[in-house]
KOLMARDO-861523 format. One record per atom (N, C-alpha, C, O, CB): x, y, z negated; residue in three letters. Coordinates in pm, 1 decimal. Glycine has a CB too. Layout:
// residues N
{pt {X; Y; Z}; 'Ala'} ...
This chain:
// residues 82
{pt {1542.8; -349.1; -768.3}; 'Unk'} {pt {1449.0; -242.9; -803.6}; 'Unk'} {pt {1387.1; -185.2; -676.0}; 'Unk'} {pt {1437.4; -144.4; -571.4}; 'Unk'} {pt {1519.9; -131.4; -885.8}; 'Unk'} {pt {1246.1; -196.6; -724.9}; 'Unk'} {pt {1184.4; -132.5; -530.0}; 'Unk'} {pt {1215.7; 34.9; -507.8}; 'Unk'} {pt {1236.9; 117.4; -596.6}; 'Unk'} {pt {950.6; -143.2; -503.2}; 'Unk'} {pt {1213.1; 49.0; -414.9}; 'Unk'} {pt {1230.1; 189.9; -362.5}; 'Unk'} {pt {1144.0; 250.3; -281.0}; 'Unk'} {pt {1132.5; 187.1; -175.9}; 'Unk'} {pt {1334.8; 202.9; -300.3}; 'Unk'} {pt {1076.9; 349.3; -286.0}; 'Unk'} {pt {962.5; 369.5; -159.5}; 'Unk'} {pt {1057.9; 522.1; -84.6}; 'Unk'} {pt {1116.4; 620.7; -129.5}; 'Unk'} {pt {742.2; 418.9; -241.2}; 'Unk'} {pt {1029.4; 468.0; 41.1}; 'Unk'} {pt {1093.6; 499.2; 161.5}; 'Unk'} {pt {986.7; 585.7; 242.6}; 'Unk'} {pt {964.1; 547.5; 357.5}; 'Unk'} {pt {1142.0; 364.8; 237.8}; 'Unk'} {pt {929.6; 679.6; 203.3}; 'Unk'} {pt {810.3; 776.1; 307.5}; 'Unk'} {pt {937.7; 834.5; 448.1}; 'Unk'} {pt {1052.8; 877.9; 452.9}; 'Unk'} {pt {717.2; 974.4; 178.4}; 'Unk'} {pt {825.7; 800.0; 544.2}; 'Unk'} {pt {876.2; 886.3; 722.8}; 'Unk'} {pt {819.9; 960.7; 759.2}; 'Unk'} {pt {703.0; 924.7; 773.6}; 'Unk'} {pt {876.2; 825.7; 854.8}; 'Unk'} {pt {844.8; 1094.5; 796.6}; 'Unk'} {pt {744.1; 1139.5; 875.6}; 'Unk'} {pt {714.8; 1141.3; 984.7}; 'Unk'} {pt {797.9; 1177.1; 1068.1}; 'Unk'} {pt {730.5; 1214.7; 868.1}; 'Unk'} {pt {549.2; 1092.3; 1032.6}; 'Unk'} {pt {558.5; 1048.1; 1190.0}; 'Unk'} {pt {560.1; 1145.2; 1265.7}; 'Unk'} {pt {574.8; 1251.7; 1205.7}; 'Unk'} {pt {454.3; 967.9; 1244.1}; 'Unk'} {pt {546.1; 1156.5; 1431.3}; 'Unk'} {pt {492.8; 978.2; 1447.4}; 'Unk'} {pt {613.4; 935.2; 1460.1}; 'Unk'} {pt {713.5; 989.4; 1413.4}; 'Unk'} {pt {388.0; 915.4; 1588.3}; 'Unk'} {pt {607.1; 793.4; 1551.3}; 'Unk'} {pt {711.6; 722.6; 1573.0}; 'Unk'} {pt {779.6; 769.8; 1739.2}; 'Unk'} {pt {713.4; 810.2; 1834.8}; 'Unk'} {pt {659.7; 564.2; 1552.2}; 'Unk'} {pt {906.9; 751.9; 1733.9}; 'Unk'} {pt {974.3; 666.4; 1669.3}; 'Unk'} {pt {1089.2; 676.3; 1528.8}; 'Unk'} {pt {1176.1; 758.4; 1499.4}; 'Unk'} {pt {1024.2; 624.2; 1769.7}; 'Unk'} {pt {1044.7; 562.3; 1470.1}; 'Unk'} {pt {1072.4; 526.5; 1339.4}; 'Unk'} {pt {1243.4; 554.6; 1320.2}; 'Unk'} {pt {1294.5; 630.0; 1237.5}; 'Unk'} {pt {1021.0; 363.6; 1315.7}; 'Unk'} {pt {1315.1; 469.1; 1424.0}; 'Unk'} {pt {1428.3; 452.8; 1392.0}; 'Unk'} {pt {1526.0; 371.6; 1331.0}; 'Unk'} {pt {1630.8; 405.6; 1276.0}; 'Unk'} {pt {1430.4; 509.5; 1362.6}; 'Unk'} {pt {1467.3; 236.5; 1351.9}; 'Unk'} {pt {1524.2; 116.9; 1296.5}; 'Unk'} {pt {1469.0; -6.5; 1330.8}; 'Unk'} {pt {1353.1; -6.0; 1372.5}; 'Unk'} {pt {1522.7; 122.2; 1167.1}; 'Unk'} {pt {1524.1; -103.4; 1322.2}; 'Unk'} {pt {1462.5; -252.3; 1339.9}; 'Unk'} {pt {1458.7; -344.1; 1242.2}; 'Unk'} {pt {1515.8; -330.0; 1134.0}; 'Unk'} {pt {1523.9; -322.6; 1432.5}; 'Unk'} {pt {1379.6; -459.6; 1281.4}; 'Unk'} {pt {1352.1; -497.9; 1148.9}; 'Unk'} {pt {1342.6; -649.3; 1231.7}; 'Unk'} {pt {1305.6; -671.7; 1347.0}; 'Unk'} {pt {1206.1; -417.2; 1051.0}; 'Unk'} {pt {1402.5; -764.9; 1100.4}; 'Unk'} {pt {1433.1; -889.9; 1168.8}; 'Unk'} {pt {1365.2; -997.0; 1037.3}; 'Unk'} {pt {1316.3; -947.1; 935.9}; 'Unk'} {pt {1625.8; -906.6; 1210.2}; 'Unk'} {pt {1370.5; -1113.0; 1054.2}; 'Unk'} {pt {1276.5; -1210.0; 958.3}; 'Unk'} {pt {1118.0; -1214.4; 950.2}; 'Unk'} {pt {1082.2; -1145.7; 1046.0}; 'Unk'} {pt {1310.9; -1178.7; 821.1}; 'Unk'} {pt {1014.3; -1256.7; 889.7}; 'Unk'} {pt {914.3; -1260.0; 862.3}; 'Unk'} {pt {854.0; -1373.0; 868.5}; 'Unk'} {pt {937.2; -1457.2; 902.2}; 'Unk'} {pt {871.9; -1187.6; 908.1}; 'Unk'} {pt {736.1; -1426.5; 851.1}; 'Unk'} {pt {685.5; -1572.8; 789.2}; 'Unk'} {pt {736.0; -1699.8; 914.5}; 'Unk'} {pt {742.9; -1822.7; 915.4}; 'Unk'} {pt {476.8; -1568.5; 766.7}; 'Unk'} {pt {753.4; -1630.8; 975.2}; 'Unk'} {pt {737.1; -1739.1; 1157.1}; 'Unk'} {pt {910.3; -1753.1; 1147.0}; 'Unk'} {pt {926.2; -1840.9; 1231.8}; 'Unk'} {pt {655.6; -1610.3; 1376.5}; 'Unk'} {pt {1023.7; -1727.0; 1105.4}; 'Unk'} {pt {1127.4; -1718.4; 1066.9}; 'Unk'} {pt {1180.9; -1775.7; 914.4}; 'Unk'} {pt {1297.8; -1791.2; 878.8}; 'Unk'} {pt {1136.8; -1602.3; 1090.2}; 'Unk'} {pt {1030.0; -1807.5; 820.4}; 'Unk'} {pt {1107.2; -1825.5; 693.4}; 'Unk'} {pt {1186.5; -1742.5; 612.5}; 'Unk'} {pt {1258.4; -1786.1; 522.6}; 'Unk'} {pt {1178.0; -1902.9; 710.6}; 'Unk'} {pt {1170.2; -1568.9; 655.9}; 'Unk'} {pt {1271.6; -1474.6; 594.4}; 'Unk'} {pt {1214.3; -1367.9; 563.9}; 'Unk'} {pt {1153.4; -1311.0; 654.5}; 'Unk'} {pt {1381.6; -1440.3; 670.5}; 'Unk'} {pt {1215.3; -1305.4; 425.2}; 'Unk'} {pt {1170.3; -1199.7; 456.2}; 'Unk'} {pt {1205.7; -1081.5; 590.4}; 'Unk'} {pt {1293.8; -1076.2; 676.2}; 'Unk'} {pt {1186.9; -1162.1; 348.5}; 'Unk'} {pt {1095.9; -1001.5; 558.0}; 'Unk'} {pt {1117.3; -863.8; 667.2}; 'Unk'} {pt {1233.8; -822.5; 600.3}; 'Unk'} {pt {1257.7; -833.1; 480.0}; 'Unk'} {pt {986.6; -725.5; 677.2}; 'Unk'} {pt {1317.0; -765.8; 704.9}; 'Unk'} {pt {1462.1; -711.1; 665.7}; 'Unk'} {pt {1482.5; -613.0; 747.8}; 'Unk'} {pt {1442.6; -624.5; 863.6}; 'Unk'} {pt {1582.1; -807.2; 675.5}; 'Unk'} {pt {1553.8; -486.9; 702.2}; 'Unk'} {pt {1591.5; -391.4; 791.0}; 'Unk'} {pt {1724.4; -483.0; 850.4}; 'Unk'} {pt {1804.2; -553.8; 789.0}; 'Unk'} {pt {1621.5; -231.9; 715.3}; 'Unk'} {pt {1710.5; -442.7; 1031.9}; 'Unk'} {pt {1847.0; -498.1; 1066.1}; 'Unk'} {pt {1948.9; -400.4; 1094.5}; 'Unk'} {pt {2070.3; -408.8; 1075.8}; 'Unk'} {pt {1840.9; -584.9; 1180.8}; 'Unk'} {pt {1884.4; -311.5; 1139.9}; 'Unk'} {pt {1987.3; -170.1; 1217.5}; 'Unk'} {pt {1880.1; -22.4; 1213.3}; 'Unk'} {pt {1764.0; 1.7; 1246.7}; 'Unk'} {pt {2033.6; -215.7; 1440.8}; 'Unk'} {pt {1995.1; 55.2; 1151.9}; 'Unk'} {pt {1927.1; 193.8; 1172.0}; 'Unk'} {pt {2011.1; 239.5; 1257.8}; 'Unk'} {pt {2126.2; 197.2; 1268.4}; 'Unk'} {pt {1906.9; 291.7; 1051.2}; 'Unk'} {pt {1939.0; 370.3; 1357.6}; 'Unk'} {pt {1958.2; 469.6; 1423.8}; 'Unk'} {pt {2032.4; 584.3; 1390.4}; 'Unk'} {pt {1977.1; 679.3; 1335.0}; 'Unk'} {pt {1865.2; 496.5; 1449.4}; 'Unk'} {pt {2129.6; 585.0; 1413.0}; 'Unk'} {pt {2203.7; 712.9; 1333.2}; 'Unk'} {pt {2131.2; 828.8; 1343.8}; 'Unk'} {pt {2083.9; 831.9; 1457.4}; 'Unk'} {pt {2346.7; 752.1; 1386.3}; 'Unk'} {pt {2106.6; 903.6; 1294.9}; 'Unk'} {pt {2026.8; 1055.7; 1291.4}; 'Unk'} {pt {1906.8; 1015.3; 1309.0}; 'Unk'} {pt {1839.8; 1110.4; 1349.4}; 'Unk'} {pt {2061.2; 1174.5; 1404.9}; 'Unk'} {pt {1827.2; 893.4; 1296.1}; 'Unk'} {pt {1699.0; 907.6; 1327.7}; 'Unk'} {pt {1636.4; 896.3; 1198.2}; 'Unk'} {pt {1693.4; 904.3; 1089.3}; 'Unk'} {pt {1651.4; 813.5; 1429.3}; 'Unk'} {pt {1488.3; 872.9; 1224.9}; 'Unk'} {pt {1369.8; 919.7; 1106.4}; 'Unk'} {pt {1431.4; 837.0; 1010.9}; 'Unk'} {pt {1473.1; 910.2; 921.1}; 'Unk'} {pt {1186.1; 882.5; 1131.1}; 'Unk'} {pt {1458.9; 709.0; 985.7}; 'Unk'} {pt {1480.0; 587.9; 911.2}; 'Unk'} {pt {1610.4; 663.1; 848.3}; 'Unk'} {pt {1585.7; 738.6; 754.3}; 'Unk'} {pt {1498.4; 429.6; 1004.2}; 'Unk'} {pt {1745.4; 651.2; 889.0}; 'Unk'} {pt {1813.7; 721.1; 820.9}; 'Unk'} {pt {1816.6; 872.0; 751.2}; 'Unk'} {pt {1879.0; 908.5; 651.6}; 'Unk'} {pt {1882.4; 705.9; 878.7}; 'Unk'} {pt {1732.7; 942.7; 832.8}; 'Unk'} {pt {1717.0; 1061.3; 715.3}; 'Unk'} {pt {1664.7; 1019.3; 571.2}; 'Unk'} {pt {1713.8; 1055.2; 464.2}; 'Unk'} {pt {1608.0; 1173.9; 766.5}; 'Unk'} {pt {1567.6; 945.5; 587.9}; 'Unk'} {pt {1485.1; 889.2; 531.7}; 'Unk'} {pt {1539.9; 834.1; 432.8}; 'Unk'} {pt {1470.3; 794.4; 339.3}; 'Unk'} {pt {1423.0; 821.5; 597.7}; 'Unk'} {pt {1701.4; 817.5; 432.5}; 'Unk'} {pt {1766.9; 685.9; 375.1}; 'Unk'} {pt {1730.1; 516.4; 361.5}; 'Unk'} {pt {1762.8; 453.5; 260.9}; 'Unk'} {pt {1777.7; 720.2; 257.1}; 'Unk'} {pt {1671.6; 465.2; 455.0}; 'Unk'} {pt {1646.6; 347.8; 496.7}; 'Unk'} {pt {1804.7; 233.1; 491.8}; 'Unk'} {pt {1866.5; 328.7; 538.7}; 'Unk'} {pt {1578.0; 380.8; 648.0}; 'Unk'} {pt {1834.5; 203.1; 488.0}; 'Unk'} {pt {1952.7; 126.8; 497.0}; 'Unk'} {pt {1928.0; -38.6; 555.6}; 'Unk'} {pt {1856.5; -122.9; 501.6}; 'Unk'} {pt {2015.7; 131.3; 345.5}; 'Unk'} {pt {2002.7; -54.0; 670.4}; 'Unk'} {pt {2031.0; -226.1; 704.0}; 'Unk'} {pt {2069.1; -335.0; 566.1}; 'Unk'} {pt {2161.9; -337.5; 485.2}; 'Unk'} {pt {2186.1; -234.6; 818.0}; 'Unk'} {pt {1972.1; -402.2; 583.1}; 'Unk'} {pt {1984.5; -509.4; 447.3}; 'Unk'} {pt {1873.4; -459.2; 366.1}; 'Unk'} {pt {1851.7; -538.0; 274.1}; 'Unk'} {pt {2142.0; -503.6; 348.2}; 'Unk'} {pt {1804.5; -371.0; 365.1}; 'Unk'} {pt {1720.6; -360.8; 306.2}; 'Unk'} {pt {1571.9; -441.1; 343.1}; 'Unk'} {pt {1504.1; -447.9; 445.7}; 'Unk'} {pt {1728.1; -242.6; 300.9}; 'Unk'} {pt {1560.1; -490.0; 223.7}; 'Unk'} {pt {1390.2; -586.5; 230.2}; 'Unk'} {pt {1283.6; -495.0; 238.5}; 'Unk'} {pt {1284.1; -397.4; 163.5}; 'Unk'} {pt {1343.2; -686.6; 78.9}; 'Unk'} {pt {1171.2; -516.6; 337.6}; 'Unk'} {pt {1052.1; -453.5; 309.6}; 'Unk'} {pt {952.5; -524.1; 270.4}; 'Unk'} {pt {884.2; -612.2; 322.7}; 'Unk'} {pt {1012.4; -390.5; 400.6}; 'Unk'} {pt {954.0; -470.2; 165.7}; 'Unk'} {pt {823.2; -566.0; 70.7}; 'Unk'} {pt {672.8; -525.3; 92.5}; 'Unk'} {pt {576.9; -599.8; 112.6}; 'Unk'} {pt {840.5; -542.6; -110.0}; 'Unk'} {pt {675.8; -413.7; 85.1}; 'Unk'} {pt {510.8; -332.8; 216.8}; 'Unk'} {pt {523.2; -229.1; 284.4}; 'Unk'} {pt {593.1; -132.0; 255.1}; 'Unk'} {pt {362.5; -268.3; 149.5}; 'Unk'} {pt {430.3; -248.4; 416.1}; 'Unk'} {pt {423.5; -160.0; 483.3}; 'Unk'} {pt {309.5; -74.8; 445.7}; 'Unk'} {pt {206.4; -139.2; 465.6}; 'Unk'} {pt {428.6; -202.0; 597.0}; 'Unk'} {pt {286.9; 30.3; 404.7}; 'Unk'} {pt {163.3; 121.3; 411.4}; 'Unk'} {pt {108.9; 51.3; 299.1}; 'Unk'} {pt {-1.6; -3.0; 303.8}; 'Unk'} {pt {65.7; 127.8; 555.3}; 'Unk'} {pt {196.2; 50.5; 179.8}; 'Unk'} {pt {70.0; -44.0; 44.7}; 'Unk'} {pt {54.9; -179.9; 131.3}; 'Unk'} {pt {41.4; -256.6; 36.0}; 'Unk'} {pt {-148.1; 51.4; 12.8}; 'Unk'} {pt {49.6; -242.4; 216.7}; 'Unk'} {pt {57.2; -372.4; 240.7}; 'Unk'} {pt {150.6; -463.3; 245.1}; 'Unk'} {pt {250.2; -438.9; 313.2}; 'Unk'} {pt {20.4; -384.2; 318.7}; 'Unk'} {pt {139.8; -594.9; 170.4}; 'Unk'} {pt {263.2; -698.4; 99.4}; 'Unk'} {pt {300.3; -727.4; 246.2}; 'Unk'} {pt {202.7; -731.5; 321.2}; 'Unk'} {pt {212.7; -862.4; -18.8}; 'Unk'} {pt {425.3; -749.3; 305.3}; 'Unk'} {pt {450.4; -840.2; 375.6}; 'Unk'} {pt {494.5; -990.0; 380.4}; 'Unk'} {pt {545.2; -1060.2; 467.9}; 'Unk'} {pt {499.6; -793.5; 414.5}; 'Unk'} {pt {450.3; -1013.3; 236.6}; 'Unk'} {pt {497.4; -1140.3; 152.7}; 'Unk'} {pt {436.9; -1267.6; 278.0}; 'Unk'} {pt {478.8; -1383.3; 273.1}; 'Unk'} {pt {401.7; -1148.4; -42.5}; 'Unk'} {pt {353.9; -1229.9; 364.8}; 'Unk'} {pt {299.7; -1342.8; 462.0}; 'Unk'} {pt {284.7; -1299.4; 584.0}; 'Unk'} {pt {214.2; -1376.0; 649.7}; 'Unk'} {pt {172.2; -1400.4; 427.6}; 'Unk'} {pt {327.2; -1194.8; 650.2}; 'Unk'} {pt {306.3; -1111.0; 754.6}; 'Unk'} {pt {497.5; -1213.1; 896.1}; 'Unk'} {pt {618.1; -1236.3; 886.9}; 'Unk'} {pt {322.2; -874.7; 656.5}; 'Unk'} {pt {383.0; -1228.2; 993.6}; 'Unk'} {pt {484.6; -1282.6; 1072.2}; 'Unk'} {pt {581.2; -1145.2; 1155.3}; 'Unk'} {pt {561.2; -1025.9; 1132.2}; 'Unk'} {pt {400.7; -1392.8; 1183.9}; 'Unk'} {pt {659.6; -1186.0; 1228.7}; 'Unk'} {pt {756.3; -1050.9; 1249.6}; 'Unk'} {pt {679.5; -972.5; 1354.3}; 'Unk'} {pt {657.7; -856.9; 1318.0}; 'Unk'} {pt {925.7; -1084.9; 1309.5}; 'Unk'} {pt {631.6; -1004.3; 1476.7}; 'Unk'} {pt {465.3; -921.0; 1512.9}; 'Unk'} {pt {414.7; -838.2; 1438.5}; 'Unk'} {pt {422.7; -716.6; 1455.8}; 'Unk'} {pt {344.7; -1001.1; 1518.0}; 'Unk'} {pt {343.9; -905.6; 1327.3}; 'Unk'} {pt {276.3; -806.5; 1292.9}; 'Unk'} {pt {310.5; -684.1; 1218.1}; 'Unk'} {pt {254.8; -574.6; 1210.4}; 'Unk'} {pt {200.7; -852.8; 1245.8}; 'Unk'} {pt {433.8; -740.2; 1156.8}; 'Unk'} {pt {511.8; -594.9; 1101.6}; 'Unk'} {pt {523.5; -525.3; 1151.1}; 'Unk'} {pt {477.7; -417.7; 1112.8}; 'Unk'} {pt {614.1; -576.3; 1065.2}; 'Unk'} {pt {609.3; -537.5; 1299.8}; 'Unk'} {pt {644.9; -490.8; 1378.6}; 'Unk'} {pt {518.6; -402.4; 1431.7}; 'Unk'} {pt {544.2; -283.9; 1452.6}; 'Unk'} {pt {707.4; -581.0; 1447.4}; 'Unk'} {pt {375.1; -449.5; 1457.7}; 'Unk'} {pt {280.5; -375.9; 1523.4}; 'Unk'} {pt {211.4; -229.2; 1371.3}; 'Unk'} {pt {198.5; -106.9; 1375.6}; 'Unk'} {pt {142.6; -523.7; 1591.8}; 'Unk'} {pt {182.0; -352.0; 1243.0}; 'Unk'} {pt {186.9; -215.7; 1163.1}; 'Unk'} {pt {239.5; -84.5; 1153.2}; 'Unk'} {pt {186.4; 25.2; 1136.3}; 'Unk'} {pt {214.4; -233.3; 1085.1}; 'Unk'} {pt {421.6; -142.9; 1175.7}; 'Unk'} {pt {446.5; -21.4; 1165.5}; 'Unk'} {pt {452.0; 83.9; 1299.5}; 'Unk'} {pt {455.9; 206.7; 1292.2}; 'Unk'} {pt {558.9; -29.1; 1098.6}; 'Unk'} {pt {451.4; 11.0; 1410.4}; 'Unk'} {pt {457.2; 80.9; 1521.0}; 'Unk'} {pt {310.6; 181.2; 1532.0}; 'Unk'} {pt {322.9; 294.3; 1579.0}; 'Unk'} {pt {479.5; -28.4; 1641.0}; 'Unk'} {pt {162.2; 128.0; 1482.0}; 'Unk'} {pt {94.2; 185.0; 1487.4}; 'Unk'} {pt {67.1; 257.3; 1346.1}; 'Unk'} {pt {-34.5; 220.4; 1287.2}; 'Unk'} {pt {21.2; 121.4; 1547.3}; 'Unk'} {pt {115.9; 318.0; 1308.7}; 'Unk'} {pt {108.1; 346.2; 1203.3}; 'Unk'} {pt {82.8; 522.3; 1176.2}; 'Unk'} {pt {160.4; 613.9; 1203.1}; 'Unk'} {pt {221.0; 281.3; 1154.2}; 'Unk'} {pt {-22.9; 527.1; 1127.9}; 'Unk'} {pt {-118.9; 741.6; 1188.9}; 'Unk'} {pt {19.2; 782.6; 1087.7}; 'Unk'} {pt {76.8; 720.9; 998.1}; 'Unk'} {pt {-389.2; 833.6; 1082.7}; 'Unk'} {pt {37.9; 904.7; 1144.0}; 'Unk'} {pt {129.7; 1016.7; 1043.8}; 'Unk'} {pt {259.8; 969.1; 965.0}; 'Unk'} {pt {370.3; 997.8; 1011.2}; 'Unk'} {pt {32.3; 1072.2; 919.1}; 'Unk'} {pt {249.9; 907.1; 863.7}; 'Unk'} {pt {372.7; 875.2; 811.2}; 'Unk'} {pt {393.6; 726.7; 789.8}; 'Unk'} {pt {290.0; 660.6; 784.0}; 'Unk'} {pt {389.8; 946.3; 690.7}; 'Unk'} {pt {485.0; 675.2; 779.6}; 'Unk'} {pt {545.7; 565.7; 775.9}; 'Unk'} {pt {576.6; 547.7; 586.4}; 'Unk'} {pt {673.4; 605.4; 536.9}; 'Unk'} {pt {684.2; 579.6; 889.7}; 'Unk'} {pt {497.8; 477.0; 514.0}; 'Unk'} {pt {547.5; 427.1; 382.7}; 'Unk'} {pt {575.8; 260.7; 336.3}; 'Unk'} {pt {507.4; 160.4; 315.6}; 'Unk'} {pt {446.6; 480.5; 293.2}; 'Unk'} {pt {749.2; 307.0; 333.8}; 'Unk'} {pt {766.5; 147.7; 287.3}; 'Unk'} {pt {849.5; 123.8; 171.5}; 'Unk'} {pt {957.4; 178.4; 148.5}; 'Unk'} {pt {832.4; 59.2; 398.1}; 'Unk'} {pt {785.2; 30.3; 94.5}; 'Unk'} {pt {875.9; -8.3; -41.9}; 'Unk'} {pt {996.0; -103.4; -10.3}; 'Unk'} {pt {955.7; -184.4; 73.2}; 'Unk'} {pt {779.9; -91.0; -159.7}; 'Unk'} {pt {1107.4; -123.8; -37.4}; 'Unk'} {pt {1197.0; -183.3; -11.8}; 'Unk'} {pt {1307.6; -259.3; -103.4}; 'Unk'} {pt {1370.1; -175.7; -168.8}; 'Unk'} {pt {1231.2; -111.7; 51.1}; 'Unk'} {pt {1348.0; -383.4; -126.5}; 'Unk'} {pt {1436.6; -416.3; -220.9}; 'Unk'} {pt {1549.8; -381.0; -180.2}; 'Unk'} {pt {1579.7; -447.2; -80.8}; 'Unk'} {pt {1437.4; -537.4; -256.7}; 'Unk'} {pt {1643.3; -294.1; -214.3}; 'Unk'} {pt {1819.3; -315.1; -210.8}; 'Unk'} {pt {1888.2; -434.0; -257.0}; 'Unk'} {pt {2011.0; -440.5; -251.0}; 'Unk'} {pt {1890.1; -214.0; -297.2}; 'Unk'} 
């Protein structure tokens, strides 16, 4: 069941994120930051991000996730599978 995950920016976010098309895997949370934005947030490691900002990452290589969300104005919104 998806979950949407709002941050408030800016960054930093507070987590990393591993897989994407150049890997064969989805985007995956790998590690959160204890006390940071991502865990307030309730973000959790193992969690899939299915979009960043309303955008699918269903084809997005790990770059560009990575740059979406890094540039990303004000808040950070991501849907996520558990």
């Amino acid at each position: 069941m998806p979950v949407t995950v709002t941050l408030p920016g800016p960054a930093p976010w507070g987590f990393r994120i591993s897989g994407g098309r150049d890997f064969g895997k989805p985007i995956t949370v790998s590690k959160v930051t204890e006390h940071g934005k991502a865990a307030t947030g309730d973000l959790r490691p193992g969690d899939v991000i299915v979009t960043i900002n309303g955008e699918s990452t269903a084809e997005m290589l790990n770059v560009e996730a990575q740059n979406k969300i890094k540039q990303s104005p004000g808040q950070l919104r991501l849907e996520v599978e558990r």
